[in-house]
gemmi code that builds the backbone of each chain (N, CA, C; Angstrom):
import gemmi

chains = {
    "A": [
        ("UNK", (-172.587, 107.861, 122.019), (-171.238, 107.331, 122.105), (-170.686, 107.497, 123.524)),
        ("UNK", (-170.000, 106.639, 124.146), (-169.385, 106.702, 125.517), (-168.226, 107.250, 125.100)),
        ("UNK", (-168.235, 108.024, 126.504), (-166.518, 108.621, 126.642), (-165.836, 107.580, 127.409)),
        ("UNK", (-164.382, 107.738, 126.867), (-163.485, 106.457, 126.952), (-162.118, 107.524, 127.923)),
        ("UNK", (-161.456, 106.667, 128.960), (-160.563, 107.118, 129.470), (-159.774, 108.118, 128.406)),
        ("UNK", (-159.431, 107.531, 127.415), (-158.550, 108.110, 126.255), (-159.308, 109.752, 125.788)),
        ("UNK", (-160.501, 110.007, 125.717), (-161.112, 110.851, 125.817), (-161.508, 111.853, 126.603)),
        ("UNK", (-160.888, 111.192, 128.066), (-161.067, 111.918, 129.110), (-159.358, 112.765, 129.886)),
        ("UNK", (-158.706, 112.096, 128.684), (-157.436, 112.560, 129.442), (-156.797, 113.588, 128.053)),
        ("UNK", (-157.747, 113.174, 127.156), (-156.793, 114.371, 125.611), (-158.095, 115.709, 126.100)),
        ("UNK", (-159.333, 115.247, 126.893), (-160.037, 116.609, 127.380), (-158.819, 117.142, 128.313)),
        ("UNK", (-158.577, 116.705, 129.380), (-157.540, 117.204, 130.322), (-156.326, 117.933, 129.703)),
        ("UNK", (-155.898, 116.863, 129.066), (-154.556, 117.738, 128.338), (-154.818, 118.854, 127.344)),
        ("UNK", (-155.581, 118.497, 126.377), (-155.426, 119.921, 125.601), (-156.312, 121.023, 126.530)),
        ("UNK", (-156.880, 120.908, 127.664), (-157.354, 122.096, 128.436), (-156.387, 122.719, 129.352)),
        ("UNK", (-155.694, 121.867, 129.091), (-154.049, 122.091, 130.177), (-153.832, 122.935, 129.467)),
        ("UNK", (-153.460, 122.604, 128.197), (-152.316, 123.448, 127.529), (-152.845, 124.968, 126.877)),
        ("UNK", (-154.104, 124.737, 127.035), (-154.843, 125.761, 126.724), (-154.725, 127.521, 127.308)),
        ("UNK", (-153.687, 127.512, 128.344), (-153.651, 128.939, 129.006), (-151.952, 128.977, 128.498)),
        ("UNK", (-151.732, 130.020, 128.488), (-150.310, 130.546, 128.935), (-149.336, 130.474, 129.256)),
        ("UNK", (-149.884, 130.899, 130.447), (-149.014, 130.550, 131.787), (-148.680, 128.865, 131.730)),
        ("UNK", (-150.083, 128.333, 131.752), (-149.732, 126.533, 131.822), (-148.553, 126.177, 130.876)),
        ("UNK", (-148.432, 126.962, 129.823), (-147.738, 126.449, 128.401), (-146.129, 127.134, 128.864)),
        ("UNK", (-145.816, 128.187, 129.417), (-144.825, 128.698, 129.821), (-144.248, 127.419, 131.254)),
        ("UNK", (-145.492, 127.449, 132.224), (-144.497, 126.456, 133.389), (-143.983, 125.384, 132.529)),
        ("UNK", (-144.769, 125.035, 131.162), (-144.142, 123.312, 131.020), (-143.258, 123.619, 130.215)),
        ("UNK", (-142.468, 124.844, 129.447), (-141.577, 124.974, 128.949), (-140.519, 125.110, 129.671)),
        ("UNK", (-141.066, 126.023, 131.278), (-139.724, 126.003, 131.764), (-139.338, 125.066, 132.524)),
        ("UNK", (-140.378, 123.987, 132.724), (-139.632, 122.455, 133.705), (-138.901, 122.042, 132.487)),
        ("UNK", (-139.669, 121.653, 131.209), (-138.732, 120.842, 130.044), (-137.543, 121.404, 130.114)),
        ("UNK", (-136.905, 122.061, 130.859), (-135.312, 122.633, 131.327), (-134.987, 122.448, 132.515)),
        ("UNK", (-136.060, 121.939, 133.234), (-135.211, 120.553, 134.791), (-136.151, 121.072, 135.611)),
        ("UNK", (-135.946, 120.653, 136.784), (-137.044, 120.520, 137.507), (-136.924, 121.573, 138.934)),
        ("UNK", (-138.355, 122.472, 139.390), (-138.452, 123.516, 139.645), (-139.392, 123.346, 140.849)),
        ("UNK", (-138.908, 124.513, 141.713), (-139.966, 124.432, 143.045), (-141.365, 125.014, 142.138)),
        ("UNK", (-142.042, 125.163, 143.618), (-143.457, 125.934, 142.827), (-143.224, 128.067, 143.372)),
        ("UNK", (-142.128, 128.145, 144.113), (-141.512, 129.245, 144.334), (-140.527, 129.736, 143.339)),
        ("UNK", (-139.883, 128.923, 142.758), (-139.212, 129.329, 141.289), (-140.036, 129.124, 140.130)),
        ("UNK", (-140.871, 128.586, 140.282), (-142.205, 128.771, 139.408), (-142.561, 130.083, 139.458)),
        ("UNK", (-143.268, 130.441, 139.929), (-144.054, 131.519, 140.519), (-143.160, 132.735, 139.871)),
        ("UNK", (-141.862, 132.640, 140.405), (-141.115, 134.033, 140.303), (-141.321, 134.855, 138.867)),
        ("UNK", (-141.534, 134.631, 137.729), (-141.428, 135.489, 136.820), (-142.773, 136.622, 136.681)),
        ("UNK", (-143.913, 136.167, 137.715), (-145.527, 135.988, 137.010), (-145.907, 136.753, 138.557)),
        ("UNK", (-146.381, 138.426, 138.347), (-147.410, 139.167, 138.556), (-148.846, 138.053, 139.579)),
        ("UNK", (-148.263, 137.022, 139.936), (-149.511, 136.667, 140.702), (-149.224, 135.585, 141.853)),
        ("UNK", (-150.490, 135.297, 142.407), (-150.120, 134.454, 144.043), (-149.512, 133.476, 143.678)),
        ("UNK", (-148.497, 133.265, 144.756), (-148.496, 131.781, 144.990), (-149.267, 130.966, 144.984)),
        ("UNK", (-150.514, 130.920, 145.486), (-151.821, 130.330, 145.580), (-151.980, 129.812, 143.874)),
        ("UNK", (-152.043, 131.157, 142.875), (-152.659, 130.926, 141.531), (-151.749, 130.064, 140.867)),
        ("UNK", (-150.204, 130.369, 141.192), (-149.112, 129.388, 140.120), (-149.847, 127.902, 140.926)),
        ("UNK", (-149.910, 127.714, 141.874), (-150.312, 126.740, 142.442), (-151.391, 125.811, 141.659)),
        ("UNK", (-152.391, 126.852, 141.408), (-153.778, 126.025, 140.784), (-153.337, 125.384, 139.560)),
        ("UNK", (-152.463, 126.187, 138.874), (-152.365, 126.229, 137.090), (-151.015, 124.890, 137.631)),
        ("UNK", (-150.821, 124.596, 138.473), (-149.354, 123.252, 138.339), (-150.323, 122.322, 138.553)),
        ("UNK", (-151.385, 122.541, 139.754), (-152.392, 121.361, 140.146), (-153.252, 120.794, 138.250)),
        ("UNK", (-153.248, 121.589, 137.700), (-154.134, 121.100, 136.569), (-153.497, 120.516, 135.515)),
        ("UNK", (-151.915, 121.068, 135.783), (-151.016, 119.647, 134.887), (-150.910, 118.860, 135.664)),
        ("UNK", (-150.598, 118.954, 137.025), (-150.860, 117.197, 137.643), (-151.708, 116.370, 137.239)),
        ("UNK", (-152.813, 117.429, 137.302), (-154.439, 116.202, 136.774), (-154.193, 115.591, 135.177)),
        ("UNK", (-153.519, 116.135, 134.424), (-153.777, 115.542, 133.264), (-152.382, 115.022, 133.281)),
        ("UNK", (-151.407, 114.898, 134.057), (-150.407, 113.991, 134.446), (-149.477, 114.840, 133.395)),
        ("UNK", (-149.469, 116.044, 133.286), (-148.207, 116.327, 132.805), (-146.779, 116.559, 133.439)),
        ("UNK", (-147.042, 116.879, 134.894), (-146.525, 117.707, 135.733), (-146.500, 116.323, 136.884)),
        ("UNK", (-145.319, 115.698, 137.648), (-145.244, 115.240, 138.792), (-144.766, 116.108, 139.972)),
        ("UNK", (-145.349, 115.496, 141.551), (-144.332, 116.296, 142.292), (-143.295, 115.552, 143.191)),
        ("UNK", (-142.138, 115.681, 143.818), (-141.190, 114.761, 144.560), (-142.383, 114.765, 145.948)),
        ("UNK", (-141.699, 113.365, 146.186), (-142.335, 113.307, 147.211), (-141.521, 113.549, 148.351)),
        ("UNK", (-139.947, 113.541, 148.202), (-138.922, 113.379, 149.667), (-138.683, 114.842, 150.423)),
        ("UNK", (-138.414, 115.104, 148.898), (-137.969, 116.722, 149.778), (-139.431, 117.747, 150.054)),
        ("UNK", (-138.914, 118.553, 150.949), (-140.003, 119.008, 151.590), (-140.818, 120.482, 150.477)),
        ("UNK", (-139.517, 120.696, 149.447), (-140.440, 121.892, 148.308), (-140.689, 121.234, 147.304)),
        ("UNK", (-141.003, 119.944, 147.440), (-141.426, 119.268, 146.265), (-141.463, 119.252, 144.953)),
        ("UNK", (-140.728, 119.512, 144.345), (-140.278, 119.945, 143.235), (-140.703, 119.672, 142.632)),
        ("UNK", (-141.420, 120.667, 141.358), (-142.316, 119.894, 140.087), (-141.006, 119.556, 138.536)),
        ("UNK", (-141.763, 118.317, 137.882), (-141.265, 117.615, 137.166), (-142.232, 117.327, 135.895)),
        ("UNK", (-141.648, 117.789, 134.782), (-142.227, 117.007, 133.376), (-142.336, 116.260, 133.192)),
        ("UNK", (-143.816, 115.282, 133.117), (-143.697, 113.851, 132.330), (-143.797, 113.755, 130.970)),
        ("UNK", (-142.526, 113.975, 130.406), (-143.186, 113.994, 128.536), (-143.546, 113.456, 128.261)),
        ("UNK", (-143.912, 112.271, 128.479), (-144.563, 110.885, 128.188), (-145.979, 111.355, 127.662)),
        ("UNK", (-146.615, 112.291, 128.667), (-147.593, 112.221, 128.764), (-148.231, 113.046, 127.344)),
        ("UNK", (-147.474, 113.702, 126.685), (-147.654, 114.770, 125.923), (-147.972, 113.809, 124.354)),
        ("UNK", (-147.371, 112.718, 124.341), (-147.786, 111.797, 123.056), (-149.098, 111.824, 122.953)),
        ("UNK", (-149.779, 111.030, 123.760), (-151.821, 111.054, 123.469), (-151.621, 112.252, 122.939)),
        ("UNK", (-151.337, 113.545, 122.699), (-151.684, 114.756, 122.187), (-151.276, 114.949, 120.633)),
        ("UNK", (-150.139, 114.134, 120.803), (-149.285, 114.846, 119.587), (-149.688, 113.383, 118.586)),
        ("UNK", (-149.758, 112.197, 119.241), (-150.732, 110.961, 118.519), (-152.153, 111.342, 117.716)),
        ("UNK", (-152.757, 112.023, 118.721), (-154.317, 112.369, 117.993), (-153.938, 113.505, 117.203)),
        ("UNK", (-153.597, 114.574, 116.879), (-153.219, 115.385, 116.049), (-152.471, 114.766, 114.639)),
        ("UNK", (-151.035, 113.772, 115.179), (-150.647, 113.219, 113.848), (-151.464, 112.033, 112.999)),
        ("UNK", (-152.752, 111.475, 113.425), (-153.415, 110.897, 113.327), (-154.839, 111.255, 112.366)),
        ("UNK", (-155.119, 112.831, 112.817), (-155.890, 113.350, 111.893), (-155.166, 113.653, 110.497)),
        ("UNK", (-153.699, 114.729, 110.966), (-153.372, 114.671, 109.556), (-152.541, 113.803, 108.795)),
        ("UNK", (-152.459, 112.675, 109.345), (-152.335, 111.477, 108.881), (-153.844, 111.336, 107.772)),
        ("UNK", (-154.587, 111.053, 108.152), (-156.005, 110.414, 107.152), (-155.967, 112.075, 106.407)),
        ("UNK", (-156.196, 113.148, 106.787), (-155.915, 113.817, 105.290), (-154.896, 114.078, 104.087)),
        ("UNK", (-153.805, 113.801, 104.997), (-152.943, 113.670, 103.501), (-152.684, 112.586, 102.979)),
        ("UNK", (-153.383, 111.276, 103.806), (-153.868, 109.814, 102.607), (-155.057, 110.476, 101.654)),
        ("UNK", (-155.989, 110.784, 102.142), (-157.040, 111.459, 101.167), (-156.609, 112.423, 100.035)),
        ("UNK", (-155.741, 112.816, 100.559), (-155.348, 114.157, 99.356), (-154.313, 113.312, 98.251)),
        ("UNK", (-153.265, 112.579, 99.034), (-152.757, 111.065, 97.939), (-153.953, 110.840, 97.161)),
        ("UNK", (-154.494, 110.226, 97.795), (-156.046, 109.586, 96.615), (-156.528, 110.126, 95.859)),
        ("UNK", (-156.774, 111.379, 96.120), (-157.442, 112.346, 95.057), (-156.576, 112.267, 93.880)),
        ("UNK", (-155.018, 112.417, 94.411), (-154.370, 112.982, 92.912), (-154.110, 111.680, 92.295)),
        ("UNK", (-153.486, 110.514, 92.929), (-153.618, 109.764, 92.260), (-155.041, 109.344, 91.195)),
        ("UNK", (-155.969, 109.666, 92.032), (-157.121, 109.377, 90.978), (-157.279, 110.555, 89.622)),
        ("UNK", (-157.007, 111.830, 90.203), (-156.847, 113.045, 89.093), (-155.915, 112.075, 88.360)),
        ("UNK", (-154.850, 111.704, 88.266), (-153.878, 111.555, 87.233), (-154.401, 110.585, 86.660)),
        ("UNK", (-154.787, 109.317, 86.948), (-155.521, 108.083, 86.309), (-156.513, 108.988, 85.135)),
        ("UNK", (-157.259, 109.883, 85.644), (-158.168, 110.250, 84.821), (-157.397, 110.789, 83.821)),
        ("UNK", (-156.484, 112.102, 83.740), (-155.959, 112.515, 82.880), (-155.619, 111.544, 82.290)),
        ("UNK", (-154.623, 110.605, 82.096), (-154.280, 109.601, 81.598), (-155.361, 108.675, 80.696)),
        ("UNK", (-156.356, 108.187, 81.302), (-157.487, 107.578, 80.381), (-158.055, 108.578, 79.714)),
        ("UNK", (-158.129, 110.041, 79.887), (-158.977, 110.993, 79.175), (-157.604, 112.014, 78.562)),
        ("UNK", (-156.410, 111.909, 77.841), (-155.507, 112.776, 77.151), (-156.035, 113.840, 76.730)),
        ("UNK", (-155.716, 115.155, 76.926), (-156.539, 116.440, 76.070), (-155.410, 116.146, 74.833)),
    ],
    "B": [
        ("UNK", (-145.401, 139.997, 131.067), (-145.159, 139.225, 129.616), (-146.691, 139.549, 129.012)),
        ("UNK", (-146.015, 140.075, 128.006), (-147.329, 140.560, 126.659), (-147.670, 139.148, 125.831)),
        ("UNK", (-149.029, 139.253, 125.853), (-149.603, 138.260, 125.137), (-149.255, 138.209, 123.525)),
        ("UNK", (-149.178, 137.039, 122.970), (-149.199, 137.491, 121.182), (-150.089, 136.981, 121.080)),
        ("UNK", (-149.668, 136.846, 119.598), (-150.813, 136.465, 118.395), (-150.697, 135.102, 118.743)),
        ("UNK", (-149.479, 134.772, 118.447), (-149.093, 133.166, 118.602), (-150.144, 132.466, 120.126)),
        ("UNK", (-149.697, 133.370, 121.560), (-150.034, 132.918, 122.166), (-151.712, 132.487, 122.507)),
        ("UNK", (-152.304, 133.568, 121.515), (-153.980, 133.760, 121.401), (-154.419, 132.144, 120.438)),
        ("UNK", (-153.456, 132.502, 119.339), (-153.692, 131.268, 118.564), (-153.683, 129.624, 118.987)),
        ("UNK", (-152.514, 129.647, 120.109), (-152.744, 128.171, 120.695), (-153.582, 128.458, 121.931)),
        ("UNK", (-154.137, 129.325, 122.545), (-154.944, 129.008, 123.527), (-156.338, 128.560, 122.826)),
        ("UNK", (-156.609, 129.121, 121.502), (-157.813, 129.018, 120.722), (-157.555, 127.568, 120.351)),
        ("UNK", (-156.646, 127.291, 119.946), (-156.634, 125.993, 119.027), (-156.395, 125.042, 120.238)),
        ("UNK", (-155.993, 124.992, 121.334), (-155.914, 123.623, 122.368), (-157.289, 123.804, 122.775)),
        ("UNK", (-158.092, 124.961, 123.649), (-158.873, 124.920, 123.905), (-160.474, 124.272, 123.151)),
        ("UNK", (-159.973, 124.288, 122.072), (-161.098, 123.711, 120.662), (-161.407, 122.074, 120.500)),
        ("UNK", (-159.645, 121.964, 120.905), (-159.593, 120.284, 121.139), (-159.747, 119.697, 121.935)),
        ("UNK", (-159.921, 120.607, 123.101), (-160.293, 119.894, 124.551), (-161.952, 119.585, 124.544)),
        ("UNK", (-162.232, 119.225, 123.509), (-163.679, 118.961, 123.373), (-163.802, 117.207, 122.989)),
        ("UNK", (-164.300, 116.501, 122.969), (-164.978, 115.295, 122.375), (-165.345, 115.053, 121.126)),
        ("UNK", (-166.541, 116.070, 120.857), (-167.154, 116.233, 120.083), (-166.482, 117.107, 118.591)),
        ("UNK", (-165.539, 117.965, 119.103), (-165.091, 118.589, 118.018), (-163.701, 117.780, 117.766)),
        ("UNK", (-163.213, 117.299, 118.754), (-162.387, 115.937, 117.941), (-162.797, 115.015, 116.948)),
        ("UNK", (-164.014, 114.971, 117.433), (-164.493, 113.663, 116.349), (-164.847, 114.219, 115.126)),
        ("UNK", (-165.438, 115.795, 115.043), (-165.616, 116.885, 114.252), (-164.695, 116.656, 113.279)),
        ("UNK", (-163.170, 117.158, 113.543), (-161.576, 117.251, 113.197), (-161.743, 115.623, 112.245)),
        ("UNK", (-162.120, 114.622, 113.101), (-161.482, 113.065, 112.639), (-162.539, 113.242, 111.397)),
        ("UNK", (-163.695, 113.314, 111.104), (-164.540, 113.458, 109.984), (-164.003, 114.494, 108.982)),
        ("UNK", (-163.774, 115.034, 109.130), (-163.296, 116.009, 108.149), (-162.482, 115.884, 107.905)),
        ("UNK", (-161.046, 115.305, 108.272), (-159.905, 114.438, 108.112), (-160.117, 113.649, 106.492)),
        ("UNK", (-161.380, 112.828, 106.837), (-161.429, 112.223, 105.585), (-162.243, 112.665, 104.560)),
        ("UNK", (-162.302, 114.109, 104.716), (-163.050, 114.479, 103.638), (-164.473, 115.824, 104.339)),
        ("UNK", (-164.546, 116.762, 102.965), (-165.331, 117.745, 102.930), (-166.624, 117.037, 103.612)),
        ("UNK", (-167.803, 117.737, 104.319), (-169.447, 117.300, 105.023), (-169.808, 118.951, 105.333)),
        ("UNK", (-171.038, 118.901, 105.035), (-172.235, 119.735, 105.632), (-172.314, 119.566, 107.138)),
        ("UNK", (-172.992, 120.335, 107.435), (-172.970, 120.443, 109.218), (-174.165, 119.621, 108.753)),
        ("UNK", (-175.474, 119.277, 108.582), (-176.114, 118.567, 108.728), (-175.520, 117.252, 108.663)),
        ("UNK", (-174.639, 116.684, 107.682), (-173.851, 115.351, 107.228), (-172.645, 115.387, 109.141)),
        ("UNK", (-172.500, 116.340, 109.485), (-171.570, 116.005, 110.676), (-172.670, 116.253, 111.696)),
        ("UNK", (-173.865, 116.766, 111.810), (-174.629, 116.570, 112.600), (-175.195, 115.073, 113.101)),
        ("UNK", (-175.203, 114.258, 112.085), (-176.367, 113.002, 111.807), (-176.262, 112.065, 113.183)),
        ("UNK", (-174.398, 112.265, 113.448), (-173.840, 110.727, 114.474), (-174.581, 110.935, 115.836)),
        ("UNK", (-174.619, 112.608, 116.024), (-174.940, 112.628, 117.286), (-176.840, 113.493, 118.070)),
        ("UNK", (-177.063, 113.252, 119.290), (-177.886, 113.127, 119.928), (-177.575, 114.911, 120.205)),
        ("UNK", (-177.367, 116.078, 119.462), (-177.436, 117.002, 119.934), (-177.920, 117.778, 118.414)),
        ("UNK", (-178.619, 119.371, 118.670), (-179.587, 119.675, 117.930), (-178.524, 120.438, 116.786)),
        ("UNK", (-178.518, 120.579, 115.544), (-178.335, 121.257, 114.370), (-177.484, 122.560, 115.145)),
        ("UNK", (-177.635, 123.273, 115.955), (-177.374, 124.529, 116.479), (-176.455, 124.239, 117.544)),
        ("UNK", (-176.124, 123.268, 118.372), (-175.154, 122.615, 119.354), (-174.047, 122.234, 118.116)),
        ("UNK", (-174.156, 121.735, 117.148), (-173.216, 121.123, 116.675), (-172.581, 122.338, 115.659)),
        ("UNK", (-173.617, 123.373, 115.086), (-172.990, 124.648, 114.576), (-172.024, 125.382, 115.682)),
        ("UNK", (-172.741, 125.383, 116.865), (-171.906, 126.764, 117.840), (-170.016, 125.593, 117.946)),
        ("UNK", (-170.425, 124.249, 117.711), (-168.854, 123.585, 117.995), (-168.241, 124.235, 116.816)),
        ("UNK", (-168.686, 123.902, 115.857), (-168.028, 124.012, 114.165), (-167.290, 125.769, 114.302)),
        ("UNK", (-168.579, 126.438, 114.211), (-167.937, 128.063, 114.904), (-166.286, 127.936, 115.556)),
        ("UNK", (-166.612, 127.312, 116.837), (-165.013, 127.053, 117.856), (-163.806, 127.046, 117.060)),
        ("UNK", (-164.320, 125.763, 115.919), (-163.380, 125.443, 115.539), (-163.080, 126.448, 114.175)),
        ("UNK", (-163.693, 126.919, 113.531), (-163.439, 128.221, 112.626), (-162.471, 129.411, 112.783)),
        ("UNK", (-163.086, 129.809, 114.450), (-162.287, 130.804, 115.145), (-160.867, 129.875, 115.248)),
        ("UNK", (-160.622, 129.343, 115.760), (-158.727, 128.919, 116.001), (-158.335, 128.210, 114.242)),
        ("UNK", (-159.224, 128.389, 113.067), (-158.812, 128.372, 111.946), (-158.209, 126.937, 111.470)),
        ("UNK", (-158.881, 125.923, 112.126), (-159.183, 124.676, 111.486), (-160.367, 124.294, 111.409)),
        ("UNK", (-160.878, 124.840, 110.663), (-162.056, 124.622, 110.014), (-162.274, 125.528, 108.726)),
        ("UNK", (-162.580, 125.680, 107.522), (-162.978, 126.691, 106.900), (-164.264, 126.244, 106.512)),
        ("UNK", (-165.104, 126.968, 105.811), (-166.622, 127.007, 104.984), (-166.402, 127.106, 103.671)),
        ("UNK", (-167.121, 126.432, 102.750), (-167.583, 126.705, 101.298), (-168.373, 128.523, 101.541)),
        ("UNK", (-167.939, 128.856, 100.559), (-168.197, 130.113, 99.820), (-169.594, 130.069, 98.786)),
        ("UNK", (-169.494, 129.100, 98.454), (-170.154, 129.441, 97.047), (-171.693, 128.256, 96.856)),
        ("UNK", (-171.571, 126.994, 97.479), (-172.156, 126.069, 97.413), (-173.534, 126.689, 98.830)),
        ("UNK", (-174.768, 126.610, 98.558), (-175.723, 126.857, 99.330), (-175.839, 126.090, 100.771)),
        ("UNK", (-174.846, 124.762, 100.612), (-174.574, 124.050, 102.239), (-173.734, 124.279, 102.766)),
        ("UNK", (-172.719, 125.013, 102.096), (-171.209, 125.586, 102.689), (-170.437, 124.653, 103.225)),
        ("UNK", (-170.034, 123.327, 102.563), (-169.152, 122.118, 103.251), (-168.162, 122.529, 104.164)),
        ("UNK", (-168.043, 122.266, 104.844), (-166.922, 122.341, 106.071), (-165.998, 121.495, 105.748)),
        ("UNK", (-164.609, 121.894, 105.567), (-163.103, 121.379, 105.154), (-162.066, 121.456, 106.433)),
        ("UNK", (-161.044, 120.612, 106.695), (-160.261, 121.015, 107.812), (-159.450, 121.285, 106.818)),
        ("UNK", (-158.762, 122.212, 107.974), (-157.266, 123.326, 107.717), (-156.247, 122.510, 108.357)),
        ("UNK", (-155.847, 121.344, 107.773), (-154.567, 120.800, 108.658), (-153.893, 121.563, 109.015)),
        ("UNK", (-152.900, 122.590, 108.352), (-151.663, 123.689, 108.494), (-152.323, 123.979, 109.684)),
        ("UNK", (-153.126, 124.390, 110.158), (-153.418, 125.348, 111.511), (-152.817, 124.103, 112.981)),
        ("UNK", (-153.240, 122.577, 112.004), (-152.746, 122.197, 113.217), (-151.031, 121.962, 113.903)),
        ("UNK", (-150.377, 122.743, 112.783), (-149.243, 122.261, 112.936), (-148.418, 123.436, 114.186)),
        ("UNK", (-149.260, 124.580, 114.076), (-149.023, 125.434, 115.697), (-148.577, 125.111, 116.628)),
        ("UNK", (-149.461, 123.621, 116.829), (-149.672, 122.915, 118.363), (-148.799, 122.240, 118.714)),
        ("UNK", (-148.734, 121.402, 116.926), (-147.793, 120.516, 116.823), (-146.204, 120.868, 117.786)),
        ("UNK", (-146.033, 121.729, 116.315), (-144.406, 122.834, 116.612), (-144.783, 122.991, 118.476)),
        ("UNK", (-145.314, 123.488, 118.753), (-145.186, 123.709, 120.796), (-145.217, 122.785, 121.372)),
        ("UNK", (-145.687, 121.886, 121.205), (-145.589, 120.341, 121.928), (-144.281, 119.920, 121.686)),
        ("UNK", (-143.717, 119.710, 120.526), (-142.118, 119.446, 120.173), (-141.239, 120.231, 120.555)),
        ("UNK", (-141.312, 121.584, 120.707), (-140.354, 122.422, 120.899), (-140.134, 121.781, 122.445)),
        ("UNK", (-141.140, 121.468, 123.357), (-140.727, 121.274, 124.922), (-140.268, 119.835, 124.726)),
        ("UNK", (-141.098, 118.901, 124.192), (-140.177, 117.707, 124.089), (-138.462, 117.619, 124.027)),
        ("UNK", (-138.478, 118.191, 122.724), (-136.882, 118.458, 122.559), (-135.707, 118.783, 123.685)),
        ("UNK", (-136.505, 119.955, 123.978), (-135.706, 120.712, 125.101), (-135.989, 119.596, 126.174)),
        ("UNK", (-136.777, 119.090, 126.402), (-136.387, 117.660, 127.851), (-135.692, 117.240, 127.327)),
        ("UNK", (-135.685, 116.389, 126.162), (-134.512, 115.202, 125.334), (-133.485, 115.574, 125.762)),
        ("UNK", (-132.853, 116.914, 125.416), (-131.473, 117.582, 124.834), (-130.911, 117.566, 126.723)),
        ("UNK", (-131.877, 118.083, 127.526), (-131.703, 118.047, 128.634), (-131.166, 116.653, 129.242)),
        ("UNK", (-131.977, 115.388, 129.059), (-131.929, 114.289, 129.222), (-130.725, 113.852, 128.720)),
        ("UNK", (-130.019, 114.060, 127.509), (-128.888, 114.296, 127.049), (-127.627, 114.642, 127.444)),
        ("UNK", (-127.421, 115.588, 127.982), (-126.787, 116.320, 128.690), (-126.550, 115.694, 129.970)),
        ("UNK", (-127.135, 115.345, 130.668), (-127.517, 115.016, 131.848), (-126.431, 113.900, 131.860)),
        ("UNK", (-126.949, 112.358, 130.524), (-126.446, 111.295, 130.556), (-125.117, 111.575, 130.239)),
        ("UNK", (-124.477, 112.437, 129.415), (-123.136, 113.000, 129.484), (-121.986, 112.943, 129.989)),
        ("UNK", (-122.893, 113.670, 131.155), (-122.354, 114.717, 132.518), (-121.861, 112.853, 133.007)),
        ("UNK", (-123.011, 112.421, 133.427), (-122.972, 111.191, 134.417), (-121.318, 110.450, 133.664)),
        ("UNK", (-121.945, 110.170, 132.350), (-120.610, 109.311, 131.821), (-119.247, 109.840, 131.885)),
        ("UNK", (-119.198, 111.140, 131.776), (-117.768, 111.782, 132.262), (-117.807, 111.658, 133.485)),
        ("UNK", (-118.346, 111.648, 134.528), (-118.200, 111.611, 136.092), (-117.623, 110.116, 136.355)),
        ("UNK", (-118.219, 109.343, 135.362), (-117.847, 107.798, 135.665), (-116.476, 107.313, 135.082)),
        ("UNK", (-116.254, 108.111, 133.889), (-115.034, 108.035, 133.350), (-114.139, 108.647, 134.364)),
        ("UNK", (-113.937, 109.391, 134.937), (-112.608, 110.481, 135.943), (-112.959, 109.643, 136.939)),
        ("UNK", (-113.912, 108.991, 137.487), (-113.734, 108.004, 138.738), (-113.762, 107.021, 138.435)),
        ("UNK", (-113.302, 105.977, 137.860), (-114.012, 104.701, 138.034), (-113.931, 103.953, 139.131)),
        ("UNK", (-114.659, 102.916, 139.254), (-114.496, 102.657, 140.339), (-113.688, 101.442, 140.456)),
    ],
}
model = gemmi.Model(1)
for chain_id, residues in chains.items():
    chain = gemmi.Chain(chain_id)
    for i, (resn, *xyz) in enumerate(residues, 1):
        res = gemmi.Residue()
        res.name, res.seqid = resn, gemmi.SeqId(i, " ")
        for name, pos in zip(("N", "CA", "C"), xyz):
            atom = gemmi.Atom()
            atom.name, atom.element = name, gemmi.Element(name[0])
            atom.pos, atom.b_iso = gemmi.Position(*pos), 0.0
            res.add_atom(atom)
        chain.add_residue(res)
    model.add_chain(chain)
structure = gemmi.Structure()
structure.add_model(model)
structure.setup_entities()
């Protein structure tokens, strides 16, 4: 089977969201938009490291940066967070049609078979 | 900041989905109970590649095993996915409400000045 862009960007994103820290910066932009120095401030580590962990929501396009001002301020694209929350409501979408089916079919049976 | 349970639980469960293969894992089992041999069949990797995925997905607790049956069908645990769900929405929201606010602010600014 080929991997499809769509496959290559729900790898990106759910590996995004996969640390911590990543899951903490995107909670605290979803409350406006932040240098990578007010980033940094709560978190025991380099500038350098908040750095890497913003670069890897860029890549999966969660995270934009300004381009005018000179601390470039990072920004939430929620947009981007649907492909995620699509393929998830999508699986349990087809199991709780399946689990419909079942009972509807349990009850048909009871019904043709009365104890 | 101390790690939780919670936070162990979605690094396990995004990290599981950042796979291909155990997505498509998730989408099969969606529609129903299979043997790892029956979810082995689609693909070009050996009986033991496609167990160590199934494992992944056990540990972050969407996946469970038959007990009792000698092939041990593999079932998804929708509920586990709703973890991810709930954290993906919780930041959505908080942009919305933000986004909200925001448009507010603007419309009272436009109301006290008009132009």
């Amino acid at each position: 089977m080929a991997t499809t862009v769509d496959d290559e960007r729900l790898d990106a994103m759910f590996a995004a969201l996969a640390d911590r820290t990543r899951r903490d910066i995107v909670n605290r932009l979803s409350r406006g938009e932040a240098t990578v120095t007010e980033l940094a401030a709560p978190y025991a580590m380099s500038l350098q490291a908040v750095s890497q962990h913003i670069q890897v929501l860029e890549r999966c396009g969660l995270v934009s940066r300004g381009r005018h001002r000179q601390s470039r301020p990072c920004r939430l694209e929620p947009a981007a967070l649907e492909a995620a929350v699509s393929w998830i409501e999508a699986s349990r979408r087809a199991w709780t049609e399946r689990m419909d089916r079942l009972e509807g079919h349990l009850q048909r049976l009871q019904e043709e078979n009365p104890t």
